[in-house]
Backbone and ligand atoms as CSV (ligand in chain L), in Angstrom:
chain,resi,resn,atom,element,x,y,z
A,1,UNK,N,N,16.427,-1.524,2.888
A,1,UNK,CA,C,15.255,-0.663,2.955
A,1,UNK,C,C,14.044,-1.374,2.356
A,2,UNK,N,N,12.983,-0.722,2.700
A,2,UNK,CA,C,11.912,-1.436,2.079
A,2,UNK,C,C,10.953,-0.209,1.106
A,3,UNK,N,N,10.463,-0.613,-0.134
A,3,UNK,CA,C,10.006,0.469,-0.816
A,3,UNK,C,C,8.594,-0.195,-1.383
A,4,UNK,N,N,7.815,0.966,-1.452
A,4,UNK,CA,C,6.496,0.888,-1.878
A,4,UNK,C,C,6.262,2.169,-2.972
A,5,UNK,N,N,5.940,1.432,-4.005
A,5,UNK,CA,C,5.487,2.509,-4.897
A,5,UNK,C,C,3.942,2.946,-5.584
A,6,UNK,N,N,3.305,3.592,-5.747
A,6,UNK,CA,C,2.081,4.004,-5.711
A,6,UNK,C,C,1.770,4.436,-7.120
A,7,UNK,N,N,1.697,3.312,-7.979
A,7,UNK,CA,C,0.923,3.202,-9.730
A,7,UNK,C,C,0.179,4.485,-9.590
A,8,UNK,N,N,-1.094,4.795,-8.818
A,8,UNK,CA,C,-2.074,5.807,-9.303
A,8,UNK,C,C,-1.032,7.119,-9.090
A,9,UNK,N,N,-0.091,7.297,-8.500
A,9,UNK,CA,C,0.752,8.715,-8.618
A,9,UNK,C,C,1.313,8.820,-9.834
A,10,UNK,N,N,2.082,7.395,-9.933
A,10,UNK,CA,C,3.358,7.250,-11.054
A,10,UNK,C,C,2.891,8.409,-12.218
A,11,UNK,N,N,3.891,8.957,-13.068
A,11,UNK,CA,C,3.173,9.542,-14.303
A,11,UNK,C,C,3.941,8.775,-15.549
A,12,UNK,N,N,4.673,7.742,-15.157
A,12,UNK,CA,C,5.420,6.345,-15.585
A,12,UNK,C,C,6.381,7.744,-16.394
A,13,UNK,N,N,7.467,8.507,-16.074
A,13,UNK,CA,C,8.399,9.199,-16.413
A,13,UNK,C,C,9.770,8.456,-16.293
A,14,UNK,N,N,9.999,7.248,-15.785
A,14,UNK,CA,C,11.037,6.417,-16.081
A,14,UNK,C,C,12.494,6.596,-15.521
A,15,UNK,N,N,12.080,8.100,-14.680
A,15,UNK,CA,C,13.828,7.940,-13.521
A,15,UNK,C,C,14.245,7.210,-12.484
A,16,UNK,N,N,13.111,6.477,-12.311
A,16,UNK,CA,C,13.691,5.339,-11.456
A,16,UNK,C,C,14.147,4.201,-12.159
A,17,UNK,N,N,13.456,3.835,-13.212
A,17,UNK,CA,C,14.107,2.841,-13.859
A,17,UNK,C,C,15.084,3.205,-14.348
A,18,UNK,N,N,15.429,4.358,-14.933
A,18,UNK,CA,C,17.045,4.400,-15.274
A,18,UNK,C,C,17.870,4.599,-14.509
A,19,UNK,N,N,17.474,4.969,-13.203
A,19,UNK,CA,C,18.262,5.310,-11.931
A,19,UNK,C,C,18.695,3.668,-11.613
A,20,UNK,N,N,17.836,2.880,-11.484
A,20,UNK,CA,C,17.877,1.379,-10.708
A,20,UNK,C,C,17.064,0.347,-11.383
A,21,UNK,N,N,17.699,-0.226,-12.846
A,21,UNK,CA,C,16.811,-0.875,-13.394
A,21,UNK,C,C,16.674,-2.253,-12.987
A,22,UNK,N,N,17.575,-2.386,-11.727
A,22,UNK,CA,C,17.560,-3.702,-10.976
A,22,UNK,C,C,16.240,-4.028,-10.544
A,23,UNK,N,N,15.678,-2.413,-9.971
A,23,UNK,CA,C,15.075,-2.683,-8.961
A,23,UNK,C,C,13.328,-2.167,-9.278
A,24,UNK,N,N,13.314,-1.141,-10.080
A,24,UNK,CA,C,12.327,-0.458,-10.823
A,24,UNK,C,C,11.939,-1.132,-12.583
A,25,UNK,N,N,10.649,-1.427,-12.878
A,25,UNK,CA,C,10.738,-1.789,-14.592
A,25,UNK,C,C,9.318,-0.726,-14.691
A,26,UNK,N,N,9.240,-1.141,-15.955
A,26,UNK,CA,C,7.757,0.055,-16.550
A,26,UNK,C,C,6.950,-0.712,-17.179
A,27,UNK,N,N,5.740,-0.874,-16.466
A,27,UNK,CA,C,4.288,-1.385,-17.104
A,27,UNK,C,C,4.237,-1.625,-18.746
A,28,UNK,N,N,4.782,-2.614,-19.487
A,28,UNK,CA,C,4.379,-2.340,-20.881
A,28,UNK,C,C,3.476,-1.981,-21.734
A,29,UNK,N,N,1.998,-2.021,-20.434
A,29,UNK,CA,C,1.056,-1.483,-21.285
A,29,UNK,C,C,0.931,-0.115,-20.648
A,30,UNK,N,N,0.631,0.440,-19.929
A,30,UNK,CA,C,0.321,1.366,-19.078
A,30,UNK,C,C,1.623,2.368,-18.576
A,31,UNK,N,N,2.883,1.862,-19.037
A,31,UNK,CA,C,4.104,2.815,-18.228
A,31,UNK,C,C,4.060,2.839,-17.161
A,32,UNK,N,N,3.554,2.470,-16.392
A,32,UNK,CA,C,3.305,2.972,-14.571
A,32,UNK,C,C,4.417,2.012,-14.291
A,33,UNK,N,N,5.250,2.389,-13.351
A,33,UNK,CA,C,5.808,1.780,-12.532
A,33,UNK,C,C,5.770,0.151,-11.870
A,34,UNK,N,N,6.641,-0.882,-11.834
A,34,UNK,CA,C,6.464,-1.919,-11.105
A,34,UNK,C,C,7.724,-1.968,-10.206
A,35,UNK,N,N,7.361,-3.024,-9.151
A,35,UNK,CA,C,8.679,-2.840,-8.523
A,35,UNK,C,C,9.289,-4.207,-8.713
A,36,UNK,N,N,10.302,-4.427,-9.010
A,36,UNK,CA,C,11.377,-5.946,-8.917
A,36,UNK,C,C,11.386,-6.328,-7.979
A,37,UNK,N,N,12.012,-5.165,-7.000
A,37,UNK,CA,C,12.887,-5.845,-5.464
A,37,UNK,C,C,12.117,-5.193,-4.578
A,38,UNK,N,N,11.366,-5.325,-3.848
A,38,UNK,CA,C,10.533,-4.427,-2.592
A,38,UNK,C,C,11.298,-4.175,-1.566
A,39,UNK,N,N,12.616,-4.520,-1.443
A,39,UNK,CA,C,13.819,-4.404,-0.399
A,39,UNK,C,C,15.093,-4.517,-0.980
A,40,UNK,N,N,15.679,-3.562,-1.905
A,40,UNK,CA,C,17.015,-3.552,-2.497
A,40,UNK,C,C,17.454,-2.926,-1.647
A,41,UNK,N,N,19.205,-3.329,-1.449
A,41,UNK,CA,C,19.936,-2.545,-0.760
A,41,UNK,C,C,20.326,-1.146,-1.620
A,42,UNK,N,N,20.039,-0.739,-2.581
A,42,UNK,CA,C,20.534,0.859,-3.237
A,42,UNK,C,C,19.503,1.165,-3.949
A,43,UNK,N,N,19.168,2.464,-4.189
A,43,UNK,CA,C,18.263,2.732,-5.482
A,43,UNK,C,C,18.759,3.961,-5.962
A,44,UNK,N,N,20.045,4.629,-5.253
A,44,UNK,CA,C,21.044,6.158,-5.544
A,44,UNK,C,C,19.595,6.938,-5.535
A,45,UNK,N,N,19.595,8.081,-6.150
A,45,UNK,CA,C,18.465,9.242,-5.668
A,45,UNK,C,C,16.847,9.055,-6.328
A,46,UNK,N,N,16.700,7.857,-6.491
A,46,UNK,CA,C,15.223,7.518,-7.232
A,46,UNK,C,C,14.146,7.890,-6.523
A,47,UNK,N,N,14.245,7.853,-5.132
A,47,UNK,CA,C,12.531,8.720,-4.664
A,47,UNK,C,C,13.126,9.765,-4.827
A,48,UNK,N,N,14.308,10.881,-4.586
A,48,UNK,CA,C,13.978,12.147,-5.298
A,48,UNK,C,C,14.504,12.579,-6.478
A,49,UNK,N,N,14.422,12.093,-7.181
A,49,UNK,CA,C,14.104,12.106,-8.729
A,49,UNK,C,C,12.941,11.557,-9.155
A,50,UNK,N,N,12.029,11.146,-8.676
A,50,UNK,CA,C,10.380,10.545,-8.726
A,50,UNK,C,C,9.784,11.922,-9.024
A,51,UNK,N,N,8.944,12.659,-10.109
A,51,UNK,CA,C,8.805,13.721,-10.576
A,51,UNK,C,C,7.088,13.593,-9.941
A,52,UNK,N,N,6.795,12.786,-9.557
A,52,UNK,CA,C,5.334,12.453,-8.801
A,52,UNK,C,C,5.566,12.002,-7.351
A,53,UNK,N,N,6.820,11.994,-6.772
A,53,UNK,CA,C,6.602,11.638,-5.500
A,53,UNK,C,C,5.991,10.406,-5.295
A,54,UNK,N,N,6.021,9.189,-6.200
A,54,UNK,CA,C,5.569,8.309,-6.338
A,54,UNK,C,C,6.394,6.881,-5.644
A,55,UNK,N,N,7.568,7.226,-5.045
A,55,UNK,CA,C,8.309,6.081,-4.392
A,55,UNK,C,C,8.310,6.559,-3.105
A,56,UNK,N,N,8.118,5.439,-2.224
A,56,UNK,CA,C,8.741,5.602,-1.007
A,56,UNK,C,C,9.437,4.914,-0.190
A,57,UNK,N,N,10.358,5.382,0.615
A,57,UNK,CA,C,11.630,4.102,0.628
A,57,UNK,C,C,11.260,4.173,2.858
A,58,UNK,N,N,11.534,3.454,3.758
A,58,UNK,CA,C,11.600,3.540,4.389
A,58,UNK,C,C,13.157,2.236,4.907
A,59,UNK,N,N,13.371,2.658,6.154
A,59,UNK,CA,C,14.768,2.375,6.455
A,59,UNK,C,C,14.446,0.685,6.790
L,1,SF4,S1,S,10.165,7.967,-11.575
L,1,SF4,FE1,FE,8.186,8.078,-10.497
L,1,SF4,S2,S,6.716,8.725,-12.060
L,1,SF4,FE2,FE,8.543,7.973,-13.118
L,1,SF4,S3,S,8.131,5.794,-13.543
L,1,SF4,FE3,FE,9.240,5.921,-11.608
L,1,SF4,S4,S,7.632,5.984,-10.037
L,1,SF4,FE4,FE,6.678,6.495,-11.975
Protein backbone atom coordinates (compact mmCIF):
# COMPACT_ATOMS: atom_id res chain seq x y z
CA UNK A 1 0.00 0.00 0.00
CA UNK A 2 1.02 3.38 -0.25
CA UNK A 3 0.35 6.00 2.64
CA UNK A 4 0.33 9.68 2.96
CA UNK A 5 -0.02 11.42 6.06
CA UNK A 6 -1.12 15.03 6.59
CA UNK A 7 1.15 16.94 9.64
CA UNK A 8 -1.45 19.97 9.56
CA UNK A 9 -4.37 17.30 10.67
CA UNK A 10 -2.06 15.16 12.90
CA UNK A 11 -2.93 16.20 16.64
CA UNK A 12 0.53 14.04 17.09
CA UNK A 13 -1.76 11.53 19.58
CA UNK A 14 0.71 8.68 18.83
CA UNK A 15 -1.65 5.53 17.73
CA UNK A 16 -0.04 5.03 14.86
CA UNK A 17 3.19 4.94 16.18
CA UNK A 18 2.33 2.49 18.70
CA UNK A 19 0.22 0.67 16.30
CA UNK A 20 3.38 0.49 13.64
CA UNK A 21 6.48 1.92 14.97
CA UNK A 22 8.17 0.46 11.90
CA UNK A 23 6.43 2.54 9.92
CA UNK A 24 5.06 5.78 11.81
CA UNK A 25 7.72 8.02 14.34
CA UNK A 26 6.74 11.48 16.13
CA UNK A 27 8.24 14.87 15.30
CA UNK A 28 10.57 15.50 18.36
CA UNK A 29 9.90 18.89 18.30
CA UNK A 30 6.42 19.36 17.22
CA UNK A 31 4.79 15.61 17.85
CA UNK A 32 3.24 15.63 14.44
CA UNK A 33 3.58 12.66 12.72
CA UNK A 34 6.46 11.44 10.20
CA UNK A 35 6.34 8.66 8.03
CA UNK A 36 9.39 5.88 7.82
CA UNK A 37 7.99 3.69 5.09
CA UNK A 38 5.56 5.48 2.52
CA UNK A 39 4.73 1.82 1.29
CA UNK A 40 4.78 -0.79 4.21
CA UNK A 41 3.21 -3.92 3.69
CA UNK A 42 1.02 -3.72 7.32
CA UNK A 43 0.13 -0.89 9.54
CA UNK A 44 -2.99 -3.32 11.50
CA UNK A 45 -5.81 -0.54 12.19
CA UNK A 46 -3.65 2.81 12.22
CA UNK A 47 -5.77 4.99 9.76
CA UNK A 48 -8.68 3.97 11.94
CA UNK A 49 -7.33 4.57 15.04
CA UNK A 50 -5.93 8.08 13.62
CA UNK A 51 -8.17 10.25 16.12
CA UNK A 52 -7.71 13.16 13.27
CA UNK A 53 -8.21 11.16 10.28
CA UNK A 54 -4.82 12.09 9.55
CA UNK A 55 -3.48 8.84 7.58
CA UNK A 56 -4.33 7.67 4.45
CA UNK A 57 -3.55 4.39 3.07
CA UNK A 58 -4.47 3.58 -0.53
CA UNK A 59 -4.15 -0.03 -2.12
S1 LIG B 1 -2.46 8.69 15.16
FE1 LIG B 1 -2.99 10.40 13.79
S2 LIG B 1 -3.00 12.21 15.11
FE2 LIG B 1 -1.89 10.60 16.19
S3 LIG B 1 0.29 10.92 15.66
FE3 LIG B 1 -0.56 9.44 14.22
S4 LIG B 1 -1.24 10.68 12.47
FE4 LIG B 1 -0.98 12.06 14.19
Amino acid sequence: MRLEVDRERCVGAGMCVLTAPEVFEQDEEDGRVRLLDPEPAEIGDAVQLCPAAAITANA
